[in-house]
C-alpha positions as CSV (number, residue, x, y, z in Angstrom):
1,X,48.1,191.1,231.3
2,X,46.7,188.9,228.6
3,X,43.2,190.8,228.5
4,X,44.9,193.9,228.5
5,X,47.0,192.7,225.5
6,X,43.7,191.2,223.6
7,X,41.9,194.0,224.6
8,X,44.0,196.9,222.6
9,X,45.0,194.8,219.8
10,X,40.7,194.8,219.7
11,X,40.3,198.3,219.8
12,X,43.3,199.4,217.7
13,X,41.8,196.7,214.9
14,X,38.2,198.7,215.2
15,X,39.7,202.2,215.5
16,X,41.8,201.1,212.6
17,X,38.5,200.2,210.3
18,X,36.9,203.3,211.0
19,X,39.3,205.3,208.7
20,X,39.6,202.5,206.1
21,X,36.1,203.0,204.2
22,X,36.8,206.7,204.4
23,X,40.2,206.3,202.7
24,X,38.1,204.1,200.3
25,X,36.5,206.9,198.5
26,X,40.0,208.8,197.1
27,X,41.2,208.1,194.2
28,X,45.0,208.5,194.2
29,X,46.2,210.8,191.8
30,X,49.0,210.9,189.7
31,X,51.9,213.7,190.4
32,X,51.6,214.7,187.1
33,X,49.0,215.7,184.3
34,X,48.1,212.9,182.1
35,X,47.2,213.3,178.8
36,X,43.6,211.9,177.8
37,X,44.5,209.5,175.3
38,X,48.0,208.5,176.8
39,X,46.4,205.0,177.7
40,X,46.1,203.2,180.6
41,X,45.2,205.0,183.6
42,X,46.5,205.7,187.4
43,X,44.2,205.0,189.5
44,X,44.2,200.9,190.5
45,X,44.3,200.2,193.7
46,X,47.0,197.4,193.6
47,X,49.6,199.6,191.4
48,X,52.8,200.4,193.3
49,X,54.4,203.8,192.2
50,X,57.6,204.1,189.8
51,X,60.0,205.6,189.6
52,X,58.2,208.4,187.4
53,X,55.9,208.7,190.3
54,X,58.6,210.6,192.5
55,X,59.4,214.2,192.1
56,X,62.8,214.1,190.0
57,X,64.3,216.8,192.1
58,X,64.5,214.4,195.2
59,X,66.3,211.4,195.2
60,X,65.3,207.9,196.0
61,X,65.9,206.6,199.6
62,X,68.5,203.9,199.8
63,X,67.3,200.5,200.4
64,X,68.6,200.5,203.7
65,X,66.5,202.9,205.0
66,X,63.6,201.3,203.0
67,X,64.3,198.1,205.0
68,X,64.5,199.8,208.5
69,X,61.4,201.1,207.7
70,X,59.5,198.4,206.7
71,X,61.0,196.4,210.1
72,X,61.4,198.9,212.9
73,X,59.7,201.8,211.7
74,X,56.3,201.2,210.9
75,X,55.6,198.6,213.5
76,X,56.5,200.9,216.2
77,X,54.2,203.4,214.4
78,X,51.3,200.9,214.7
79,X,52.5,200.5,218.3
80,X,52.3,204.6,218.9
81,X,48.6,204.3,217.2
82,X,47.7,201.4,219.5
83,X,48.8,203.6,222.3
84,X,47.3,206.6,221.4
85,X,44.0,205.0,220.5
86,X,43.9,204.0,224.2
87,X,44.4,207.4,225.5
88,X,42.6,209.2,223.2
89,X,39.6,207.3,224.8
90,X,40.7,207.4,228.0
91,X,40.5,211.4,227.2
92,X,37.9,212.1,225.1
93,X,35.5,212.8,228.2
94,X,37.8,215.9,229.1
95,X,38.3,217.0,225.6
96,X,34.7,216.8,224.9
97,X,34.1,219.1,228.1
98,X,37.0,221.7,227.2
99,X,35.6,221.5,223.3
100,X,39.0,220.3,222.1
101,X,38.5,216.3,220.8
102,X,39.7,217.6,217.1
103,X,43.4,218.3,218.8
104,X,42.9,215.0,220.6
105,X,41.9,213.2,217.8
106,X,44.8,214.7,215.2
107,X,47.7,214.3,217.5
108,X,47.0,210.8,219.4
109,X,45.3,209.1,216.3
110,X,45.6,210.6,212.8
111,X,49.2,212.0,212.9
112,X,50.4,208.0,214.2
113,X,47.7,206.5,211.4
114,X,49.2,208.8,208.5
115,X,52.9,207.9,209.8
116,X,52.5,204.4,209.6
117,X,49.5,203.8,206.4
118,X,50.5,206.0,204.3
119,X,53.8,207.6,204.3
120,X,55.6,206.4,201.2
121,X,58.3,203.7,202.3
122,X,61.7,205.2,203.6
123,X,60.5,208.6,203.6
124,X,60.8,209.8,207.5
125,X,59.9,213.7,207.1
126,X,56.7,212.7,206.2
């Protein structure tokens, strides 16, 4: 059971990296125009959004859903990933012979990636 264990939480870490350098590349981009000479800019890596950064037409999500989450939410999302990494390999030989490894690939790995790496926090319909 152990080398089971080690052996997803291997595969789920390398099928993780695959989409990171990808993800490198975009530059996020603000939600609204910026003037040119408005100062400093949007686009560091580290910056968490504001409160600006939200449409003002929906509201924020109460903490409490922000801390469900952060705690259930997500990790059961990386759990879904984990799982669906291992069966998207375990059927990729039958997509690949029925020409269908894009559906495979967006339902069992990018749809549980995008749910749990970048949804914003506390937003569920996502």
């Amino acid at each position: 059971m152990k080398r089971i264990v080690t052996v997803m939480m291997l595969l789920s870490f390398i099928l993780g990296g695959i989409g990171i350098p990808a993800r490198a590349e975009d530059a996020p981009r603000p939600p609204f125009p910026i003037p040119e000479d408005s100062g400093p800019t949007y686009s560091s890596p580290g910056r968490c959004a504001t409160s600006m950064d939200y449409d003002s037409d929906k509201p924020a999500p109460p903490g409490e859903l922000i801390i469900v989450d952060t705690l259930v939410l997500r990790p059961l999302g990386f759990v879904a990933l984990t799982i669906g990494a291992v069966g998207a390999l375990i059927s990729m030989p039958f997509a690949a012979m029925t020409n269908s490894c894009d559906r495979v690939q967006e339902a069992l790995i990018e749809r549980p990636y995008h749910y749990t790496f970048t949804r914003p926090l506390g937003e569920l319909d996502y």
